[in-house]
Residue, then its C-alpha position, 0 to 999 in steps of 0.5 A: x236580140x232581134x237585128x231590127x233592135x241592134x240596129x236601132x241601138x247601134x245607130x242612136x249610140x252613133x248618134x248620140x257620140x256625134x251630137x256631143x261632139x258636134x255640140x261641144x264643137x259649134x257651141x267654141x265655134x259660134x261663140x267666136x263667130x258670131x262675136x267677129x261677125x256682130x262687130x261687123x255688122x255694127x262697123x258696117x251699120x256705123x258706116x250707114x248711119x253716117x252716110x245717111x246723116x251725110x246725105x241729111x246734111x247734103x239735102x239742106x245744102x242742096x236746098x239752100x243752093x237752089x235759094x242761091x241760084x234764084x236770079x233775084x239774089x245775084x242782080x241784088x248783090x251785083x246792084x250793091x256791090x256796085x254801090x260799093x264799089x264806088x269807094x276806096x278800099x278804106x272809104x270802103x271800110x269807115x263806112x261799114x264800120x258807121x253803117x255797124x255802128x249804127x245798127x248796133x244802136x238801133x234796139x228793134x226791127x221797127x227802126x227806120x234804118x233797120x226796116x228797109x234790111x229786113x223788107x227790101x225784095x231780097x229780104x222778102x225772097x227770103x223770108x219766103x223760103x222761111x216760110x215754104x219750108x216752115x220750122x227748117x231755117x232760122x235767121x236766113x240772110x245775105x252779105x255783099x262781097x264786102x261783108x255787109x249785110x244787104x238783106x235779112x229775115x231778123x234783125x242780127x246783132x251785127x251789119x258787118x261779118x266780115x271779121x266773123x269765123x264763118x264769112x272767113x271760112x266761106x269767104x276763103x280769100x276769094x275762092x269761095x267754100x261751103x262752111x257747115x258752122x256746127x253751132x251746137x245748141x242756138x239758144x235763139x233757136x231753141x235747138x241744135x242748129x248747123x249754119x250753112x254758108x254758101x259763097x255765091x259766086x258769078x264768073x269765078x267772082x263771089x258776089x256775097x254770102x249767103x247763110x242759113x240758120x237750120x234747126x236740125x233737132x229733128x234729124x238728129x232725132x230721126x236718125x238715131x231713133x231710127x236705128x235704135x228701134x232695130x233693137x241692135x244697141x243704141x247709136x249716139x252722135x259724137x264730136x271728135x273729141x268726145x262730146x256727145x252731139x246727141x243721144x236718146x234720153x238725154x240733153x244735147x251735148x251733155x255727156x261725152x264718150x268713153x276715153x277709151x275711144x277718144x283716140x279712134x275718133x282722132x284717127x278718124x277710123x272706122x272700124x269696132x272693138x270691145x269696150x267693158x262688156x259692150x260691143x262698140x263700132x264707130x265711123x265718122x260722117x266723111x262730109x269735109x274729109x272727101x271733098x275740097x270745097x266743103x268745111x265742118x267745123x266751128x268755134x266753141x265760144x259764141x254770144x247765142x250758141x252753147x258748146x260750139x264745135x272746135x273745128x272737130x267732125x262728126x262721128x256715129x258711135x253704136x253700143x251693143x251690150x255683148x251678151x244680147x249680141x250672143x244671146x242668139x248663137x247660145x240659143x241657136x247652140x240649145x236648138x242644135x241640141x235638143x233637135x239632135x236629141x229629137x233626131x236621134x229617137x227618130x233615127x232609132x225609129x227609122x231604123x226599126x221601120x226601114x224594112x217596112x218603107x223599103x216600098x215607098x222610095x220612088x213615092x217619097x222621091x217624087x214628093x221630094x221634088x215637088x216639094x223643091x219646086x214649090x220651094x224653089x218658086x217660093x224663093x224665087x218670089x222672095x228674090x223678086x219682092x226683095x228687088x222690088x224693094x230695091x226697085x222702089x228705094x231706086x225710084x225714090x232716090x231719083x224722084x228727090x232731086x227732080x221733085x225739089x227742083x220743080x218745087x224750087x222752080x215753082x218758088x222762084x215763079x211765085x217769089x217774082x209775081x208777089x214781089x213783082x220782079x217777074x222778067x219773061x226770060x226768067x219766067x221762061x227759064x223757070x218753066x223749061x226747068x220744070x218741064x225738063x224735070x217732070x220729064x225726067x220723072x216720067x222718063x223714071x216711071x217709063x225705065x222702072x214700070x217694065x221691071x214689075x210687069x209680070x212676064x207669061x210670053x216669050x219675046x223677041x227682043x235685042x239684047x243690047x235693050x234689055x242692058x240698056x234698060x237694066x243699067x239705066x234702073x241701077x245708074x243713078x245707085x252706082x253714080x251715087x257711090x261713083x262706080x263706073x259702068x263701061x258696056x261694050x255691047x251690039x245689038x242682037x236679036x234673042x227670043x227670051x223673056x226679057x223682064x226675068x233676064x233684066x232681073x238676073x242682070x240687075x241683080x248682078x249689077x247689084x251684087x257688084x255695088x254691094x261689093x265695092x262698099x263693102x271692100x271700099x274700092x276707089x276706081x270701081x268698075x262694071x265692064x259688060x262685054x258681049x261675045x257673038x256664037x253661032x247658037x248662042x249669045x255670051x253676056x259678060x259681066x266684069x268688075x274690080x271689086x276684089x273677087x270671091x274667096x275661093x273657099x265659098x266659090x262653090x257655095x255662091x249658087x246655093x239658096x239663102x247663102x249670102x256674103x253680106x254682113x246685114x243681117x236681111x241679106x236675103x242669099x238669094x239673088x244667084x240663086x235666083x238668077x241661076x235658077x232663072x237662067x238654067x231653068x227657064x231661059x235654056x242658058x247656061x251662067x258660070x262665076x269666075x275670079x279675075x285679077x282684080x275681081x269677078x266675072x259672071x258669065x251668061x250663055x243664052x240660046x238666040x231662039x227659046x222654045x216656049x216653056x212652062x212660063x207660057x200659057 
């Protein structure tokens, strides 16, 4: 037998023995890891959903404080609680019990001592707001310090709130807290409705109450039916203890949980396990756990609403049916086999050609290498798009406040002309907000535009710039999540090109964020630190996000190698930024563990010589 023949059966009998191996091996190990791995990822996706139903709720806040703020509302309070101020405390109390009584027995809103609640300038303020933002408020309407109520967009059922669970809870004797009143479902409103009770205060004083009524049917919708169009199991919002606020397909607050979770919910952990063949993950919506000045809750039982809350909070609960979930690795197990099948004809055929492409090395070598520099360029832009992406959800994130404050300011302006209350200083006072927001808005535009320029020249830049510019796209991202960002930095002039560096310093930044949400670190922080050389310029980048296994360190560089849990981590962005700064701006970047996290360190030259990204 020819050595060309024995050689080629040497070889797929090799072969065939380690694919077999290998199989049997990856098929345990897969099973095993993809399982934990899923878990994960439904314990963080858990997480998610309930930061963004906090973030829902938040905004409705955020709206109704800006009602609040609205001069008309606190001169009103201060012109009726003088009113009541005149009586004693229990002349106080006989009176609004008659005023009470009174309304009760009135029957419609066309009653002579109903109207002027419901049509004073107050009460037309607010029915305003009802309809600048149609279909989001039902009853909107505000009580004095005392309980009473001074104005109203309906007629209520009662005057007097003063005894009612929520005006206590906002109330809280005199220091004033936001109660969200989960309702459940409001017959009245035809749907699932949050009232916020916001106290308004001046000097330290509440002058009233302010609550509005909020049909949130279409959050809750949106929420879960975003999430379940990924096709990764199906979200549900629960109740501590156990009933279902909503879920697709079915009524509101007509089916409860399993019991098997009843006890995690109590917990209030966040974390996920196997339940009858389902992979299951759960978080609760942290509204009133982190704060002091927030409450959630409610009463079951009320005259218009259905299954109140019993001073429970929410949670998200994910279902994933365990087998879909491995559907992906046995397939990936199939692939591995049968592509090893191909691969072991091919090494067989290898083997016998080998004498005749023994020529050809130096050919093949150099496409090699062409073909890893169009790959490299390819993840290079996906690198780039991938940051865009994170670029525009920036802008978007910092656009929302100002744009609702212009919007509200400009309501405040028109509420006072049609109710002719304008003053000139509150005029003033509305427009100088306005302008001061419109230029927060163009001062965005200004801090992002340069990150999506294309760069072909290098550029003599101060370094101190290009971090100042850099923290300044990602702050208000690290300020949402409370990361604090010390930079220790002088000025010093570098030739470089500024708009690729930015990228590998956002990037880094970036990667230090998703590390203290994924590790959960209370006292986050970036420090940057400059160190001068006689060549050279050293950027430091430090955090105390718990540093990087040392059994990956030496993978972190790689491309498509991503620690994150989602399933669209790109891997790419050390990759990129080590590409960038090795390649094309002549430095040098190295990553090290520290005691209580990571430093990346980059080296960048003061003078570049013109590259291959000029023209």
């Amino acid at each position: 037998m020819q050595l060309k023949y024995k050689i080629s059966i040497s070889i797929m009998l090799i072969s065939l023995f380690i694919l077999i191996f290998i199989s049997i091996f990856y098929a345990n190990w897969s099973y095993k890891n993809t399982l934990e791995n899923e878990k994960n990822q439904l314990k963080e996706k858990a997480l998610e959903s309930a930061k963004y139903i906090e973030i829902e709720l938040l905004d409705k806040l955020d709206l109704l404080k800006t009602i609040a703020s609205a001069p008309i509302v606190s001169s009103y309070l201060i012109q009726k609680n003088q009113e009541y101020d005149k009586f004693t405390t229990i002349q106080k109390e006989k009176h609004i019990n008659a005023l009470n009584q009174k309304w009760i027995e009135s029957k419609t809103e066309k009653d002579s001592f109903v109207k002027p609640y419901l049509n004073n300038e107050l009460a037309m303020f607010l029915k305003k707001q009802q309809e600048i933002f149609a279909g989001m408020y039902g009853e909107l309407f505000i009580t004095n310090g005392d309980g009473a109520m001074v104005a109203s967009t309906a007629k209520l059922t009662t005057l007097a709130h003063a005894n009612k669970y929520w005006w206590r809870e906002s109330f809280a004797n005199g220091d004033g807290k936001i109660f969200f009143d989960d309702r459940g479902f409001d017959s009245s409103a035809n749907g699932y409705v949050i009232g916020v009770v916001y106290p308004i205060k001046k000097d330290g004083k509440i002058l009233g109450i302010l609550k509005a009524n909020i049909n949130i049917m279409n959050t809750l919708s949106f929420v879960v039916n975003r999430y379940n169009k990924k096709g990764d199991g199906y979200l549900k919002i629960v109740r501590t203890k156990g009933l279902v606020v909503y879920e697709e397909g079915k009524d509101l607050l007509s089916s409860t949980i399993q019991c098997d979770l009843l006890k995690n919910l109590k917990n209030l952990e966040h974390n996920s396990k196997i339940l009858q063949n389902n992979l299951v993950a759960f978080a609760p919506v942290r509204l009133s756990l982190d704060s002091q000045e927030i409450i959630f809750g409610g009463k079951p039982h009320s005259i218009d609403h259905l299954k109140g809350n019993d001073d429970e909070i929410w949670h998200t609960v994910i279902c994933f049916d365990k087998n879909k979930a491995l559907a992906q690795s046995k397939e990936t197990s199939y692939m591995i086999f049968y592509i090893g099948v191909m691969l072991i004809i091919l090494s067989g055929f290898i083997a016998y050609m080998v004498g005749k492409w023994i020529s050809r090395p130096i050919e093949e070598l150099q496409a090699t290498q062409q073909k890893l520099k169009v790959q490299e360029e390819i993840m290079i832009a996906q690198a780039r798009h991938a940051a865009m992406g994170e670029m525009i959800s920036m802008i978007a994130h910092q656009w929302r406040q100002p744009i609702s404050a212009i919007s509200m300011g400009a309501n405040n302006i028109l509420a006072d002309i049609q109710l002719q209350t304008i003053e000139e200083n509150s005029l003033k006072e509305d427009t100088q907000k306005i302008l001061t927001k419109t230029k927060e808005l163009s001062k965005t535009i200004d801090r992002f535009k340069n990150f999506f320029q294309s760069e072909k020249n290098i550029s003599r830049v101060d370094i101190k710039n290009i971090i100042e510019d850099s923290s300044n796209v990602i702050e208000k991202s690290l300020q949402s999540y409370n990361i604090k960002l010390d930079k220790n930095i002088s000025s010093q002039m570098i030739e470089t090109y500024s708009r690729e560096l930015m990228q590998v310093f956002i990037s880094i930044l970036k990667n230090s964020q998703e590390m203290f949400l994924r590790n959960k670190i209370d006292d986050a922080k970036i420090s940057i630190f400059m160190k001068k050389l006689e060549n050279s310029v050293i950027i430091s980048f430090c955090d105390n996000a718990g540093g990087i296994e040392e059994s990956i360190m030496s993978k972190i560089f790689n491309p498509y190698f991503s620690t994150k849990n989602e399933k669209n981590g790109v891997g790419l962005g050390l990759y990129m930024s080590k590409t960038i700064v090795e390649k094309h701006l002549n430095g040098i970047i190295n990553v090290k563990n520290i005691a209580l996290g990571v430093c990346v360190e980059i080296e960048l030259p003061y003078l570049l010589e013109k590259g291959e990204n000029d023209e």
